[in-house]
Structures are given as structure tokens and as C-alpha cells.
C-alpha positions in Angstrom: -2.7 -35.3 -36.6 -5.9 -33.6 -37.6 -8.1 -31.9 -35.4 -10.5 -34.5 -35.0 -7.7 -37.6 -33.7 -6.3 -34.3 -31.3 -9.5 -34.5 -30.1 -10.1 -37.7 -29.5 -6.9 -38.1 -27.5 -8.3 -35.4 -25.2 -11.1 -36.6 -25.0 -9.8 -40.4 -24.3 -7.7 -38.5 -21.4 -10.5 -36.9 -19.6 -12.7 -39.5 -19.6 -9.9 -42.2 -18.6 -11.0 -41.7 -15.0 -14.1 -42.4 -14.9 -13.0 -45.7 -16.0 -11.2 -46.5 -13.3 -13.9 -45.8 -10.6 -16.6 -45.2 -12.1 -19.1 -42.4 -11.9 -20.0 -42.3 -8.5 -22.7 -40.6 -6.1 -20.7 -37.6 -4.3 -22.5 -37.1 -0.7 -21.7 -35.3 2.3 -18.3 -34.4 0.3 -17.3 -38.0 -0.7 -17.5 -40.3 -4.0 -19.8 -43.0 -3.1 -21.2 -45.9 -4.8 -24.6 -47.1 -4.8 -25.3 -48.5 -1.1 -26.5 -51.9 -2.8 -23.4 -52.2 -5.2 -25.8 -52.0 -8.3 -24.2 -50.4 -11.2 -25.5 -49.6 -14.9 -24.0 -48.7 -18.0 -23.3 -45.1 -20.1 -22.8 -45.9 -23.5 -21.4 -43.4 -26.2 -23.9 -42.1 -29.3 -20.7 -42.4 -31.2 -20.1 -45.5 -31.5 -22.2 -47.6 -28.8 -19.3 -48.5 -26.5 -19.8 -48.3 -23.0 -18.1 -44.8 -21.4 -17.9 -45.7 -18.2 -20.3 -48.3 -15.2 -22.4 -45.4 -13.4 -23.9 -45.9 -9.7 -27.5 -47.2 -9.6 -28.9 -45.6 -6.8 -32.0 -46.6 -4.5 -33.5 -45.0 -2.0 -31.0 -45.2 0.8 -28.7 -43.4 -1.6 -31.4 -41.0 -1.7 -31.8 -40.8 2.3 -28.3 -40.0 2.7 -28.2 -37.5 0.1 -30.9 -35.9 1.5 -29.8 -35.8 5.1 -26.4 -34.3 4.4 -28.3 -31.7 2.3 -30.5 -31.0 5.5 -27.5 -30.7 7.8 -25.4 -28.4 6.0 -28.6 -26.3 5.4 -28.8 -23.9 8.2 -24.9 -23.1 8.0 -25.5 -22.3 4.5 -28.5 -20.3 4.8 -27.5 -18.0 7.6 -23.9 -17.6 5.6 -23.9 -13.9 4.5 -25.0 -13.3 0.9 -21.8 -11.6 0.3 -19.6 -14.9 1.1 -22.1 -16.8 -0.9 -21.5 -14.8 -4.0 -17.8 -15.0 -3.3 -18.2 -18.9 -3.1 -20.3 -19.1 -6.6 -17.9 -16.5 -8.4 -14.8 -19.6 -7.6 -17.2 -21.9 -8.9 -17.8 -20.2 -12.2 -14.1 -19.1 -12.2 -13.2 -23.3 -11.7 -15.9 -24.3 -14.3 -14.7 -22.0 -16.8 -10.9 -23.5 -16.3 -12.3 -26.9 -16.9 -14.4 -25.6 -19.6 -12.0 -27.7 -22.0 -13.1 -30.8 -20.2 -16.8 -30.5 -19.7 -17.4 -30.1 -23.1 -15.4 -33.2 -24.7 -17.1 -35.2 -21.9 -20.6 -34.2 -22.3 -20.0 -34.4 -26.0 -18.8 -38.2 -26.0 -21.4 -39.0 -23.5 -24.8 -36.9 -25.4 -23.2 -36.6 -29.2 -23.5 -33.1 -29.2 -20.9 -31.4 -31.0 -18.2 -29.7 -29.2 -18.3 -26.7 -31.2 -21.4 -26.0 -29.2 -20.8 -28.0 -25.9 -17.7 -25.8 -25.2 -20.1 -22.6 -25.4 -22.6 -25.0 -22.5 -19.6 -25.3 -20.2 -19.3 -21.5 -20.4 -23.0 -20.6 -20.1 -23.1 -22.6 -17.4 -20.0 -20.4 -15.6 -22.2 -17.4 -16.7 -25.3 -18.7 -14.9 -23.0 -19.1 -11.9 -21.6 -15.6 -12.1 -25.1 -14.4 -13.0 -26.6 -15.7 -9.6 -24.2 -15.5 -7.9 -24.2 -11.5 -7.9 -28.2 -11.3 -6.9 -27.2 -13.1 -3.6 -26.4 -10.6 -1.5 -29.8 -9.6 -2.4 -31.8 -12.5 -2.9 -33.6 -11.8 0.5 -34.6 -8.2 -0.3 -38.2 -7.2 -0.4 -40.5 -3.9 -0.3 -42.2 -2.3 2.5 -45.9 -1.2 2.0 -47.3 1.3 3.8 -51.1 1.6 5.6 -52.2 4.4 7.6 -51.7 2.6 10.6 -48.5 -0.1 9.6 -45.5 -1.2 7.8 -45.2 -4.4 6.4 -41.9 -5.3 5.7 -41.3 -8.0 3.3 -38.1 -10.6 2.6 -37.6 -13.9 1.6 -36.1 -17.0 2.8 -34.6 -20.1 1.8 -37.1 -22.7 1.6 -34.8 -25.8 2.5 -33.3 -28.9 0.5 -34.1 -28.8 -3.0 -34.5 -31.6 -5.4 -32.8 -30.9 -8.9 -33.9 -33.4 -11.9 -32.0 -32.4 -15.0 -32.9 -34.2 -18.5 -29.6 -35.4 -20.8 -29.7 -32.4 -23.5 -27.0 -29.6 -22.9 -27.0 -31.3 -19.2 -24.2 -29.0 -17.8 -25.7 -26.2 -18.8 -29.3 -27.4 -17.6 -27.6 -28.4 -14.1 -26.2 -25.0 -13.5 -29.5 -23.1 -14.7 -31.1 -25.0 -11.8 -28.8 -25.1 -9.5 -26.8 -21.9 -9.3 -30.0 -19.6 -8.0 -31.0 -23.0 -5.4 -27.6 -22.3 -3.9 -27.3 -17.9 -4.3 -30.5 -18.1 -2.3 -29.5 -19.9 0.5 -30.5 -23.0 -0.3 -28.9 -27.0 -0.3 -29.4 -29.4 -2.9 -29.6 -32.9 -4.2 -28.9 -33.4 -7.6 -30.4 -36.4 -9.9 -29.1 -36.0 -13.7 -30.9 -38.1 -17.1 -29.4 -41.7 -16.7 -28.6 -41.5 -20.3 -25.8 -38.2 -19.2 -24.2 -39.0 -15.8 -21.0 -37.8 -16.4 -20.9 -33.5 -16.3 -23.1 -34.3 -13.1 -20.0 -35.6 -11.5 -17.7 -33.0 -12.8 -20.0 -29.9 -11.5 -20.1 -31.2 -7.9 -16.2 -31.9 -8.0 -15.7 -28.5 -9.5 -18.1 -26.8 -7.0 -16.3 -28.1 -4.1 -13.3 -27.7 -5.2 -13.9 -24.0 -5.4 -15.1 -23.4 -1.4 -18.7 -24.9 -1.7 -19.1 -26.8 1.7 -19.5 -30.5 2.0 -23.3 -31.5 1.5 -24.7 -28.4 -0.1 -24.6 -30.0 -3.5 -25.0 -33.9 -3.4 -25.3 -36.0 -6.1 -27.2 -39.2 -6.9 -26.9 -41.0 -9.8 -29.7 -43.5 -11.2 -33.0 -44.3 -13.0 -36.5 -42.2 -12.3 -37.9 -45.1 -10.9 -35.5 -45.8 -8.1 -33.7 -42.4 -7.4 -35.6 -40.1 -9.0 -39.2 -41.3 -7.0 -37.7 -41.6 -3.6 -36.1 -38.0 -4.4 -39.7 -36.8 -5.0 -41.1 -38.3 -2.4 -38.7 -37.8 0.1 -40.4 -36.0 3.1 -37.5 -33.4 3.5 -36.9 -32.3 -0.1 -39.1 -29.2 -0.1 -39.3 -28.2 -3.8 -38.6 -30.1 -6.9 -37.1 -28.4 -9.9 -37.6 -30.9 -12.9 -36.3 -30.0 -16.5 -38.0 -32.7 -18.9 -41.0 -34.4 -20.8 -44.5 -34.1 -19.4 -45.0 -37.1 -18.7 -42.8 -37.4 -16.2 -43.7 -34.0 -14.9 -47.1 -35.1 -14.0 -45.7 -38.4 -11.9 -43.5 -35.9 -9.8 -46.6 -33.7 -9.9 -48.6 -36.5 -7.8 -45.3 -38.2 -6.2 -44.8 -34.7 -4.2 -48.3 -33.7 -3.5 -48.4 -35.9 0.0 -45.8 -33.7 1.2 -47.5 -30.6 -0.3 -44.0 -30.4 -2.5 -43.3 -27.4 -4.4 -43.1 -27.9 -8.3 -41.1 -26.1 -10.9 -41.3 -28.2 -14.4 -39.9 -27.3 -17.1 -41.0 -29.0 -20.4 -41.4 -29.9 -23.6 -42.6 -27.7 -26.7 -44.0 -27.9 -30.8 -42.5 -24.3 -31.0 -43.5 -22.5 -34.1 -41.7 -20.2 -36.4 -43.5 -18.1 -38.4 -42.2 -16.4 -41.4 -44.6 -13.5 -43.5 -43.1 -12.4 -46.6 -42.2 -8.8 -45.8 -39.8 -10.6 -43.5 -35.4 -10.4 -43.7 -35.7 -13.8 -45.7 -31.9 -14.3 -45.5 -32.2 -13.8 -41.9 -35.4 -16.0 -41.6 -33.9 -18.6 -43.5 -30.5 -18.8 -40.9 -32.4 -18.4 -37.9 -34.8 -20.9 -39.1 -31.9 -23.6 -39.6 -29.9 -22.6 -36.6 -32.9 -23.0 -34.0 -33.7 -26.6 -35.1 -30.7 -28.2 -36.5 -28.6 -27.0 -33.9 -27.9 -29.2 -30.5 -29.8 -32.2 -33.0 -33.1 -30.2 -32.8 -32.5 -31.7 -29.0 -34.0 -28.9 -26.9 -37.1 -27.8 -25.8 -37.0 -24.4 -27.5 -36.6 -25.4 -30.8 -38.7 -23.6 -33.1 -40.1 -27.8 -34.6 -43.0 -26.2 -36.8 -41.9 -23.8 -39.2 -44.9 -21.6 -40.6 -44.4 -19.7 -44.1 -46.9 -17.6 -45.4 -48.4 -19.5 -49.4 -47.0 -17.1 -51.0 -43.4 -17.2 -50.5 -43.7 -21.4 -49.5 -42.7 -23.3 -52.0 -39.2 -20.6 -52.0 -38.6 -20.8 -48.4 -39.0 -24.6 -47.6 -36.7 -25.0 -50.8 -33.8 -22.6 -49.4 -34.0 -25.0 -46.2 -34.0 -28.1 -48.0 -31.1 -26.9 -49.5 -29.3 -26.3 -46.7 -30.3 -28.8 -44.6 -28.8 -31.1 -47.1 -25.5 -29.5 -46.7 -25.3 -29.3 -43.1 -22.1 -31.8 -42.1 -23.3 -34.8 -39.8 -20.0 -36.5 -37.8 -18.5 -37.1 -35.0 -19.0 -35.0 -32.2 -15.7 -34.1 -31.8 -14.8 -32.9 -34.8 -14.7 -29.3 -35.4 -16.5 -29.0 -38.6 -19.4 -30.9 -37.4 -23.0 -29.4 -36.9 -25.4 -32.6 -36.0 -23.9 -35.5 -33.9 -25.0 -38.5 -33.2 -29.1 -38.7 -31.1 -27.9 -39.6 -27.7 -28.9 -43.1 -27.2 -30.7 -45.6 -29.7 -33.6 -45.6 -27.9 -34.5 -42.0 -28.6 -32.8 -42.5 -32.7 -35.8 -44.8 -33.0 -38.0 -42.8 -31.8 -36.6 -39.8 -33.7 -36.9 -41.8 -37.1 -40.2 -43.9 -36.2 -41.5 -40.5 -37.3 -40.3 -40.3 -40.4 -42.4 -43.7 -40.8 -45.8 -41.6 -39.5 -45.2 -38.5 -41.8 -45.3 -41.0 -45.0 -48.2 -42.6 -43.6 -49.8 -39.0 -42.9 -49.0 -37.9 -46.5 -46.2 -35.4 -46.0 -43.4 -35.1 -47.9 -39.9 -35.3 -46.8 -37.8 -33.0 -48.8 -34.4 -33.2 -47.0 -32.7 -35.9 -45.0 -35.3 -38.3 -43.4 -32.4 -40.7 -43.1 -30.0 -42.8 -40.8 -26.4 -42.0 -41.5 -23.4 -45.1 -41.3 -24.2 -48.2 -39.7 -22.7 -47.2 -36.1 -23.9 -45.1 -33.2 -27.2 -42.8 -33.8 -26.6 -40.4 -36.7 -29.8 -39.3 -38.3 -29.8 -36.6 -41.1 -31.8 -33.0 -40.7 -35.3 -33.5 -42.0 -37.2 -31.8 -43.4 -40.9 -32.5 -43.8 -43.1 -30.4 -46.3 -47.1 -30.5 -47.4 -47.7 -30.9 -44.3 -50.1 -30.0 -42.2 -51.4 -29.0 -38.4 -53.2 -32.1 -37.8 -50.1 -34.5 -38.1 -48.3 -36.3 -36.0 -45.1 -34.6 -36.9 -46.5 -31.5 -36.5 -48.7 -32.4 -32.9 -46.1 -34.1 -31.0 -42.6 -33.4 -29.8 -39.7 -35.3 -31.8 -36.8 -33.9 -30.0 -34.6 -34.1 -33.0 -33.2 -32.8 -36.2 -36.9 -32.6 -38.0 -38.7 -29.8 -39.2 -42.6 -29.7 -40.4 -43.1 -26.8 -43.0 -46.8 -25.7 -42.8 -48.1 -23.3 -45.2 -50.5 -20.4 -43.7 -52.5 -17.5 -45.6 -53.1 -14.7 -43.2 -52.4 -13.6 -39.9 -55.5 -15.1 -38.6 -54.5 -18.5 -39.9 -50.9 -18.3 -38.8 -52.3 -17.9 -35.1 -54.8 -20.5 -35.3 -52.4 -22.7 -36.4 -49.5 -21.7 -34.0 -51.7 -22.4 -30.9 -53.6 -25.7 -31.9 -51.5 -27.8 -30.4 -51.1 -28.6 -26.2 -47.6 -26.8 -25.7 -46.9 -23.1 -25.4 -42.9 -22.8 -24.7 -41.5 -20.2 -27.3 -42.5 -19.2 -30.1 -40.8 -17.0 -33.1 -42.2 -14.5 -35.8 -40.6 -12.9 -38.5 -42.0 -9.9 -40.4 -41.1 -6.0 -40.4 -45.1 -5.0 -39.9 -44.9 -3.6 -36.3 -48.3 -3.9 -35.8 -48.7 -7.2 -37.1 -46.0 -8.2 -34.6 -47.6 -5.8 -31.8 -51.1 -8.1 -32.6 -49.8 -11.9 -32.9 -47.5 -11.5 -29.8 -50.8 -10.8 -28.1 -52.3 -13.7 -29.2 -50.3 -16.2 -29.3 -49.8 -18.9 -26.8 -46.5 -18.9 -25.5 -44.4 -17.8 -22.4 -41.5 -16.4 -24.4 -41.4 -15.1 -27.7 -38.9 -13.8 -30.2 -39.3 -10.9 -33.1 -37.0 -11.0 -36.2 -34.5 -13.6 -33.8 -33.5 -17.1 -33.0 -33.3 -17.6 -29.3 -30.9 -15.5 -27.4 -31.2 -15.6 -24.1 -31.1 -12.5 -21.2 -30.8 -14.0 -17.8 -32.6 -11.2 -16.3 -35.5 -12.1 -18.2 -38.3 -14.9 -17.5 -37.6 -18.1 -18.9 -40.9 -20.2 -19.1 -43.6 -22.0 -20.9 -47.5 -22.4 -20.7 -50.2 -25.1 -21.3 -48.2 -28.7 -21.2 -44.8 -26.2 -21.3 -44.2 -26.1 -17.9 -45.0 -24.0 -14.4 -43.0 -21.3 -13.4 -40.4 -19.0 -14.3 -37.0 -19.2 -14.4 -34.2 -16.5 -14.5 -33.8 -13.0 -12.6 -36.0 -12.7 -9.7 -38.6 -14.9 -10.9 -36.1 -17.9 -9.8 -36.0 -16.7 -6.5 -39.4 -16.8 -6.4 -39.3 -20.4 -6.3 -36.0 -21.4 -4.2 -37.4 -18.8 -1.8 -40.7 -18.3 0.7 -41.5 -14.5 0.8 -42.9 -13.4 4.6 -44.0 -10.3 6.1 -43.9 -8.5 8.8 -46.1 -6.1 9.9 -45.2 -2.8 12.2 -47.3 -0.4 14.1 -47.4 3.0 12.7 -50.1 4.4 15.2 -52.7 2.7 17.0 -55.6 1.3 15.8 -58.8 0.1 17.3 -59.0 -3.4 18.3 -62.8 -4.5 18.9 -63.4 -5.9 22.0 -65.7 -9.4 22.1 -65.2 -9.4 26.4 -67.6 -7.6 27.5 
């Protein structure tokens, strides 16, 4: 049996039970279907076959949620941070010994290939172990000094949260969101991407399992219309933490603002790459491939532009082509695979509509620009040359396995270029001039950015866009920041005057 078929029987085993109930809402502690019976289906990127009938929930799905979230609030809260990291450490210890499973599911449901959605199930352990350790101290604050008080700072919990995760690497994205909600004290309802129901289910099953008490992670399952609006509009969800396209940040944006509802959005990006030619070209030329080929090119922080200095263009873009060509498209479950299928036909066509608007623009495609086989949503690594900034493919986000190579002269150019367009996520520079990296990191628009690297994350460090990118940070401290509501208290050192207006 080869690796692949081994594979496939796994995978047929885990995901057997969903087909026999279903994937259900999980409130209060219990798997619940949709209160109106409505149902919808998860189909596969593989193949097209439905995976499994998912609950369509409404907003009485949502109301119950959001109740049990609110009663198991306080308990949870005034727990000690110490037994709330003990808590989150079994939950990471619990996800990492289903690590197996996550990843064939979430593969089979998204396309992504295993040989990176069994690193997601483990990230999304380390994000648990990660917050989990900064709860004990998630309250801590400073004390500032006058001449005549102390103020004391802390933080507290601000309440139920409302987590809307998008359908890339949605595990991972789930526990990035949710792992500092809960090490800060606070509850949580969960709405994943209707397109990826399925890890959803698993997290909330393996969190409980583990010690977490009934109703401080609910589930809902649905579309953004139905769940995801009465979630954001819900009068007792305090705080939205949204991971998606702009769009659909804006309509949370003005669904929450009656109830004054704190935002976090996380969004999309055009990230550039820029390469000078005193750069590690062998290095450039990996990093390059790896951050946009990788996942499908399905993640915000995929460098989507790739910037070469003239004179080393027409050598770089060919070294890609080359080896974009040669990168192995397949199943998802096969081992050897590096691009899976796009995770639903709706967003193929989308994906390969711009193919049709770089011809029309006048670029040329140099690799791939292709649909692979005749089943599920296989599209080939593109890659799109003489182009340039004032393209479609280079202005708007494709969230796929497409690249636009624009050519830039100078370092004034290259930063000109980088920052004309309405995203500012990441951005990534390559060149072994210190000062040139010391100036362009200065200038350029972006809320993280990498020197002489693809993107490896620290989860100490602040993980955030500007412009359309997003609002706020994530990671460290900075996501406390968010879960949390800082107050202070003020002490008397020594009397102080007070004026008198009674005379």
C-alpha cells in the first residue's frame, strides 16, 4: 500500500464520524444541531464530494451560544491564573495527541497538504502552551508614581468574545484567537468559514475533553449572514476578533458599532518581496517560492508581489519559473505533494479569472497559469512576469498560488512601488546593504517585516497589518491588550489640596 492509499484509509476513518451525525454546534457542553433543523453541505477540494451535512445556524443558535458563554464567564474569570494555565497546558497536551487527526481532516476538508497541515495542528498546541504560560500574569500591570499617589494598574477580562476564523490553516487560526481569549479570563463563542467546519468541531471536543468547563468555548456553525451577523450584533458579545477579507471586516465594523463592540480584524494583504542584487540569491530564490506557493499562496502573509531589482530580472523570474514548474500539484494527502487542491470552486474561479485579467493587462505568464485534471480545484503555481504596479494582479488580493514579478531600478522605486497599493500586512527585503535595509524598513508600509527571511513567526512579537491590513495586534502582550480592559487605581501618598467651591 503506498503512502498515499495509507493515507486515505486514515483519513476515511477520522472523518467517518462526522458522517454519522454530522458536524454539530457544541453549546453549553453538548453537540447540538441547528434549532431550525437547517443543515448545509462541506464538500471536499479533492474531489467535490460532500464530507459531511454541517449545522446551519440562526440566531437562536447564536442566543444560546452566547448565554452559556455569559454564564460560565464569572467562574472562569475569577479562576486563578495558575489553574487556567494548568487547564490550557491539557489542551495543548490533548491537541498535540490528536495532531494525527486534525491534520488529515482539515486537509480533506481545505486541500491543504498534510505535509504542512500536520505542522498547523502543532502550532496550534504551541499557541496554547504559549498563552497559556502568560496567564498567571495576564492581569499584571505597573504602578506610576506622583508626588502625592500611586496608581496601580491591572487588567481584566472584558467578557464573552466573538471569534470569526476564515477557512485557510483554520485550526491554527482558531487557536491564535482563541488561546489568549481564554488565558485572560475570558469565554468564547466560536463561528469558523462555512467552507471549513470541521477542525472547529474537533478543537472544542479536544478542549473539553482536557478540563475546559462547559460553555467557555461554544461553537456555532453557519453562513455570515445568519450566524456570523447575529454574533456581531449580539448585545452581550463584547469584542469581535475576525480573521478575513476586508470586506467583511467593514460589515462587522458597522454591525458592532450600536453596541460600541470592540474590533480586532485581521486581513488581507498584496505583500511584497523585494530582492536587490547584492542579495543571497539562492536564498532569495527559496524563500521567494516557499512564501507563496506554500499553503496554495492561501494566506494572508504571502509575499503576492515579488520585486527584483532590472538588473538581475530577467535571471531571477526565470530561476522561479523554473521551479514553479516543478513543484508537484496532488492530492492533499499525499506526502510528496506541495499545492493541493483551492478549497472550494468558488474561490478556483476566482483564483484563475485572474489569469484571464493579466492577459487582458498585458503580462506575461511564464509558469503554470493553468487548471490541473478535470476533478476538484487544482490550479498550477503561476507565475506572472512584465508586469507591472498598476495591474490587477498586482493591486488586488488573489489568495492563491500566483505570483506578479515587477521589475524596480532603485531603492526609491522599489518603495514607491511596495506601498502603492491599499494593504500594509508584511512585507520582505532581501539585500546584505545594512543601511539600505536600516532605510526601506523605515519607509515602508507594513506592520511586520522580514530581512534576508520568509516568515518565521516569534509569538512574543506583534503580529499585525496597517492601511486595509487590519487593526490591532496580535501575539505577546499586545493580545491581551485586546481580550483585556486595563483600570487604575489611584492611592494617596500624602495629602493634597482639594479646592473648596462651598464657601
Amino acid at each position: 500500500m503506498s503512502k498515499l492509499d495509507e493515507n486515505r484509509t486514515k483519513a476515511a476513518a477520522y472523518l467517518s464520524r462526522f458522517g454519522e451525525t454530522g458536524v454539530l454546534n457544541h453549546i453549553n457542553g453538548a453537540s447540538v444541531p441547528a434549532a431550525s433543523g437547517h443543515t448545509f453541505e462541506t464538500i471536499s477540494p479533492v474531489d467535490l464530494k460532500p464530507l459531511a451535512v454541517v449545522a446551519r445556524s440562526g440566531r437562536e443558535d447564536v442566543n444560546a451560544a452566547v448565554a452559556a458563554a455569559k454564564e460560565a464567564f464569572p467562574a472562569w474569570r475569577d479562576m486563578g491564573g495558575v489553574e487556567r494555565r494548568r487547564i490550557l497546558h491539557k489542551v495543548a497536551d490533548a491537541i498535540e495527541a490528536r495532531a494525527e487527526e486534525i491534520a488529515f481532516v482539515e486537509s480533506m476538508d481545505t486541500g491543504q497538504a498534510v505535509r504542512f497541515m500536520s505542522k498547523a495542528a502543532l502550532r496550534g498546541a504551541e499557541n496554547f502552551r504559549f498563552f497559556a504560560d502568560k496567564a498567571a500574569e495576564a492581569c499584571d500591570g505597573k504602578a506610576l508614581r506622583s508626588e502625592t499617589q500611586l496608581n496601580v494598574t491591572s487588567r481584566r477580562p472584558i467578557g464573552p468574545i466573538g471569534v470569526i476564523t476564515p477557512w485557510n490553516t483554520p485550526f491554527m487560526l482558531s487557536t491564535w484567537k482563541i488561546a489568549p481569549a481564554l488565558a485572560a479570563g475570558c469565554t468564547v463563542v466560536h463561528k469558523p468559514a462555512e467552507f471549513s467546519p470541521m477542525s472547529a468541531k474537533l478543537l472544542v471536543e479536544i478542549a473539553e475533553s482536557a478540563g475546559l468547563p462547559k460553555g467557555v468555548l461554544n461553537l456555532v456553525q453557519g453562513f455570515g449572514e445568519d450566524a456570523g451577523r447575529a454574533l456581531t450584533e449580539h448585545r452581550d458579545i463584547k469584542a469581535i476578533a475576525f480573521v478575513g477579507e476586508g470586506r467583511t471586516g467593514t460589515m462587522i465594523m458597522a454591525q458592532g458599532a450600536p453596541t460600541l463592540k470592540r474590533v480586532h480584524f485581521e486581513l488581507g494583504g498584496k505583500n511584497p518581496v523585494i530582492v536587490f542584487d547584492d542579495a543571497d540569491l539562492d536564498r532569495a530564490v527559496d524563500a521567494v517560492i516557499f512564501m507563496i506557493y506554500s499553503l496554495n499562496g492561501e494566506r494572508c502573509t504571502s509575499s503576492s508581489r515579488l520585486l527584483v531589482q532590472d538588473t538581475i530580472y530577467e535571471a531571477f523570474t526565470k530561476r522561479v519559473a523554473d521551479a514553479a514548474e516543478r513543484i508537484k500539484v496532488g492530492h492533499p494527502l499525499d506526502p510528496e505533494t506541495v499545492v493541493g487542491p483551492l478549497i472550494h470552486p468558488v474561490h478556483e474561479q476566482k483564483v484563475l479569472s485572474y489569469i484571464e485579467k493579466a492577459k487582458e493587462d498585458g503580462a506575461t505568464i511564464a509558469a503554470g497559469g493553468v487548471k490541473v485534471g478535470v476533478e476538484g480545484c487544482y490550479v498550477r503555481p503561476t507565475l506572472f512576469t512584465n508586469a507591472t504596479n498598476k495591474m490587477r494582479v498586482a493591486q488586488e488580493e488573489i489568495f492563491g498560488p500566483v505570483l506578479t514579478a515587477i521589475p524596480f531600478a532603485n531603492e526609491v522605486e522599489a518603495i514607491e512601488i511596495a506601498n502603492d497599493v491599499e494593504y500594509g500586512l508584511t512585507a520582505y527585503l532581501w539585500t546584505n546593504d545594512l543601511r539600505r535595509a536600516l532605510t526601506m524598513t523605515e519607509r515602508l508600509e507594513a506592520g511586520m517585516m522580514w530581512i534576508n527571511s520568509e516568515n518565521v513567526r516569534h509569538l512574543p512579537a506583534p503580529f499585525g497589518g496597517v492601511k486595509n491590513s487590519g487593526i490591532g495586534r496580535d501575539g505577546g502582550d499586545w493580545s491581551f491588550e485586546f481580550y483585556m480592559e486595563t483600570v487604575n487605581v489611584a492611592l494617596p501618598l500624602a495629602e493634597h489640596s482639594i479646592v473648596k467651591l462651598a464657601q
